[in-house]
C-alpha positions in Angstrom: 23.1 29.2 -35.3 20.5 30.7 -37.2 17.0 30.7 -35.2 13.5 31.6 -35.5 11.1 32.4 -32.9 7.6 32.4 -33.8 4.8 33.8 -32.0 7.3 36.3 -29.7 4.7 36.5 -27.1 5.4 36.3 -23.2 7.6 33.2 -23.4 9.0 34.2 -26.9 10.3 37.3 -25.4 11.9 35.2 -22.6 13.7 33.0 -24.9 14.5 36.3 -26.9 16.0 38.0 -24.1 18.2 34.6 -22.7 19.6 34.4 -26.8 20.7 37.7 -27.2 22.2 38.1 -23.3 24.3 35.2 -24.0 25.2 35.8 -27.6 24.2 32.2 -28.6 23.2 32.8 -32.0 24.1 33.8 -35.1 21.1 35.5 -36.3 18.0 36.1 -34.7 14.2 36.7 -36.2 11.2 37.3 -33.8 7.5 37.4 -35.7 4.8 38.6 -33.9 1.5 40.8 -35.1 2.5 43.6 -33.4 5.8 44.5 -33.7 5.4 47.7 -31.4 5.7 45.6 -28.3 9.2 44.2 -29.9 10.4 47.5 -29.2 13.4 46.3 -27.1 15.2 44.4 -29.6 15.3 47.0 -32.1 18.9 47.6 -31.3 20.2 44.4 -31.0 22.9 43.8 -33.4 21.3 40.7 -35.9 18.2 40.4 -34.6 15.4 40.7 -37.3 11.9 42.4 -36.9 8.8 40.5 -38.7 5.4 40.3 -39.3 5.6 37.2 -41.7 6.5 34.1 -40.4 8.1 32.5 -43.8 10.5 35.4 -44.3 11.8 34.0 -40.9 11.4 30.2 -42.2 13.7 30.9 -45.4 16.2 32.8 -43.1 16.3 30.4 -40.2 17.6 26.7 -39.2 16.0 26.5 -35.8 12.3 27.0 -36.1 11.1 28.3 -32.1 7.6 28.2 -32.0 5.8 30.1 -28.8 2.4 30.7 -29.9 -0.8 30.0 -28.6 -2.1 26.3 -29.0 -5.4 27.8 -30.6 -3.3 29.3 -33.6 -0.1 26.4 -34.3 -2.0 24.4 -36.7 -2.7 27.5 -38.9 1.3 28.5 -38.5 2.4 25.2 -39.1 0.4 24.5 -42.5 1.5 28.2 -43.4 5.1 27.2 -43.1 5.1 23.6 -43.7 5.8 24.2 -47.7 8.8 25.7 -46.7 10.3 23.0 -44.5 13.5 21.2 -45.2 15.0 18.6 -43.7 17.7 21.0 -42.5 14.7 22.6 -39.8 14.5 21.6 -36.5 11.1 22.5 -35.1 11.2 23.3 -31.8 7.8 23.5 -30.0 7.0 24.9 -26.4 3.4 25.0 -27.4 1.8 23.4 -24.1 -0.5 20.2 -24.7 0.5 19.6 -28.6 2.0 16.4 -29.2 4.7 15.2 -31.5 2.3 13.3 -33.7 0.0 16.2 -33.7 3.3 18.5 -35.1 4.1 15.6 -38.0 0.5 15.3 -39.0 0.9 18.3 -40.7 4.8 18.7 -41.1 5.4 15.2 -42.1 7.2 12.5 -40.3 10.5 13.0 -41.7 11.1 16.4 -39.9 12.9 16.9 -36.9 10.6 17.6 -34.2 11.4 18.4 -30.4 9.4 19.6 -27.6 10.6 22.0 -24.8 9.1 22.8 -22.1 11.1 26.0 -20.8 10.0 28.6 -17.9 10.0 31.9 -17.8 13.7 32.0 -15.8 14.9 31.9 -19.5 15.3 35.3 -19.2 17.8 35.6 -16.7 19.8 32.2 -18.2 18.0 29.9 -15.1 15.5 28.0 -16.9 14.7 24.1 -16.0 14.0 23.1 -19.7 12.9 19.5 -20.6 12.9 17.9 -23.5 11.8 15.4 -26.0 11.5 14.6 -29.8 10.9 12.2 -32.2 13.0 9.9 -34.3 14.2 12.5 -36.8 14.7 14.9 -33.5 16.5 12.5 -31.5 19.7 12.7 -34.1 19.3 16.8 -33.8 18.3 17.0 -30.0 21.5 17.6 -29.1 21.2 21.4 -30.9 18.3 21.7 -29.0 20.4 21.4 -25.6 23.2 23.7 -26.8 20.2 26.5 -27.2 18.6 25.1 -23.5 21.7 24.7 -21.9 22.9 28.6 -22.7 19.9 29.8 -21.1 19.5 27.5 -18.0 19.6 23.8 -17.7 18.1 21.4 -19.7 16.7 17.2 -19.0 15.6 14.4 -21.3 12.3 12.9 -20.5 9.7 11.0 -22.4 7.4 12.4 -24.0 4.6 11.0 -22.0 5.8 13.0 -18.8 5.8 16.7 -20.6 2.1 17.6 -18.6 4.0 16.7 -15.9 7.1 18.7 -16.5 5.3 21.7 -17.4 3.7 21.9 -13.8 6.9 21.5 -11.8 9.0 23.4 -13.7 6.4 26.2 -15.7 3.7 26.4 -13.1 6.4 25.6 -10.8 7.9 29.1 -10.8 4.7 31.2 -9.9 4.9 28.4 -6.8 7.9 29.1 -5.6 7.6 32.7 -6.0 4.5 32.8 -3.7 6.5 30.8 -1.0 8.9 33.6 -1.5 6.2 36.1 -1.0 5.3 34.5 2.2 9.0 34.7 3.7 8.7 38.5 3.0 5.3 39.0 4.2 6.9 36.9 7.6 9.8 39.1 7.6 8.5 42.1 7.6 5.7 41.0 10.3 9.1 40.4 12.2 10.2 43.9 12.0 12.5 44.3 8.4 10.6 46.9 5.8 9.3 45.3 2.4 12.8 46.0 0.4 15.1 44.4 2.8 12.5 41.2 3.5 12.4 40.9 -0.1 16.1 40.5 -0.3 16.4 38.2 2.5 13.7 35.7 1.3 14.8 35.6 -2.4 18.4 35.4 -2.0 18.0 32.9 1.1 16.1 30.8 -1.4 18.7 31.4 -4.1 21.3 30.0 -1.4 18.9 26.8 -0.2 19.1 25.8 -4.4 22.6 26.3 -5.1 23.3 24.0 -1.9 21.8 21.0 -3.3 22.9 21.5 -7.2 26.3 22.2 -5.8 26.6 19.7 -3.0 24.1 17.2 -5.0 22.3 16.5 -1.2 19.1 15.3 -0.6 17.2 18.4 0.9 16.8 16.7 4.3 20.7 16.7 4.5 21.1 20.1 4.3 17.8 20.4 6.8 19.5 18.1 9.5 22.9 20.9 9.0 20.4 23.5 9.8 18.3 22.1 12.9 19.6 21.4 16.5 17.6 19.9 19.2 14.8 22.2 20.8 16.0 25.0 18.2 14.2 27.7 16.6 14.4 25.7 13.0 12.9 22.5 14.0 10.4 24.4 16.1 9.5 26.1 13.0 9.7 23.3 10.3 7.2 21.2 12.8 4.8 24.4 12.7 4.7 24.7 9.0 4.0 20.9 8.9 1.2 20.6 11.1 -0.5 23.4 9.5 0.5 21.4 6.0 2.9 23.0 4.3 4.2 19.8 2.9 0.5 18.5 1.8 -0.3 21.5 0.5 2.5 22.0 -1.8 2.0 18.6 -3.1 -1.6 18.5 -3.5 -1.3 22.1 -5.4 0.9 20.5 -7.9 -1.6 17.5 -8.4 -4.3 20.1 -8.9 -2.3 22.0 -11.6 -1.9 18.4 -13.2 -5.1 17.2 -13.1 -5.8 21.0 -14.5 -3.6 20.7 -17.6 -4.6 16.9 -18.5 -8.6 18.7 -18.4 -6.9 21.4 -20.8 -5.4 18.9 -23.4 -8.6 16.5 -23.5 -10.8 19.7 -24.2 -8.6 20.9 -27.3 -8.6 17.3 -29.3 
């Protein structure tokens, strides 16, 4: 497979770093401005340097783009004389449609959204997806690429916002709850390194329990709790202080943040 990212960025550099650890491509070009902070993937055996985004269009099949929304109009109608119907256009541009895309790239090109996190890197990410008609005959290319660097879901395209909190925004949630384990571990006595280590890789445990035993989290709760125990004491602490509503209503925020964000760009 011969792929494309445009606009290697923060997230470009994620998906870089996820393609090239699991050697699911056959070639490889990353544009950016600045090609000093590319540095790291000098070395990498078929994966191309470049300033100009159509050198990367002519050599590429699968057409990443990770740029800011501001600046994918302008990259778009820069590439668009290029495109063939043997492109796929991936976007993980946050807020910009499908029609948007085919307004300027024309109807008959396969378009698909993805909406990846920054776990990419490590092969973890929660990826959704969605396309148009052309896309939906192609999508399946765009899971092979999602699915070697994480796991990937379906969804309509009206639910993307939605998907972006949970699983984007939802990472710099989960990794404050982890913060707070370690800052309650070491208040119990274990120094910053070792708390780390038990609140990350305890919450690495608590995930790989439901996607392996496909439970509902409460199951696995009830396996943990016993009647006047420490757990339950502590689960009905967190609650009354609300943990729960907090969690919940942070995620609404972060939605009703984003929908502010799309309706100020059109």
């Amino acid at each position: 497979m011969k792929i494309a990212i445009i606009g290697t960025g923060n997230l470009g550099k994620s998906i870089a770093k996820g393609l090239v650890t699991n050697q699911a491509l056959k070639s490889l070009y990353l544009t950016k401005r600045n090609l000093t902070k590319l540095k790291e993937f000098e070395d990498y055996k078929n994966v191309v340097l470049t300033k100009d985004n159509l050198e990367a269009a002519q050599h590429t099949d699968v057409l990443i783009f990770a740029v800011q929304p501001a600046h994918l109009e302008g990259v778009l109608k820069e590439i668009q004389p290029l495109l063939t119907k043997k492109h796929i256009i991936i976007s993980t541009v946050t807020g910009v449609s499908i029609a948007n895309i085919e307004q300027i790239v024309g109807e008959d090109k396969s378009v698909v959204r993805a909406m990846p996190n920054t776990a990419i890197a490590v092969g973890k990410s929660m990826t959704c997806l969605c396309s148009n008609a052309h896309g939906a005959k192609r999508i399946d290319m765009a899971e092979t690429i999602f699915n070697n660097l994480g796991h990937t879901l379906q969804i309509p395209e009206a639910q993307m916002q939605a998907a972006t909190v949970i699983c984007a925004s939802g990472i710099a949630f989960w990794m404050r709850l982890i913060r707070a384990t370690t800052q309650g571990a070491i208040q119990l006595g274990f120094d910053a390194k070792e708390a780390q280590q038990l609140a990350m890789y305890t919450c690495e445990g608590a995930a790989s329990l439901l996607i392996q035993n496909k439970q509902h989290p409460e199951q696995e709760i009830d396996r943990v709790t016993t009647p006047k125990g420490c757990t339950i004491e502590g689960l009905n602490e967190m609650e009354h202080k609300g943990l729960s509503s907090s969690l919940i209503q942070g995620i609404v925020a972060s939605f009703h943040k984003i929908n502010t964000i799309k309706k100020e760009q059109l």
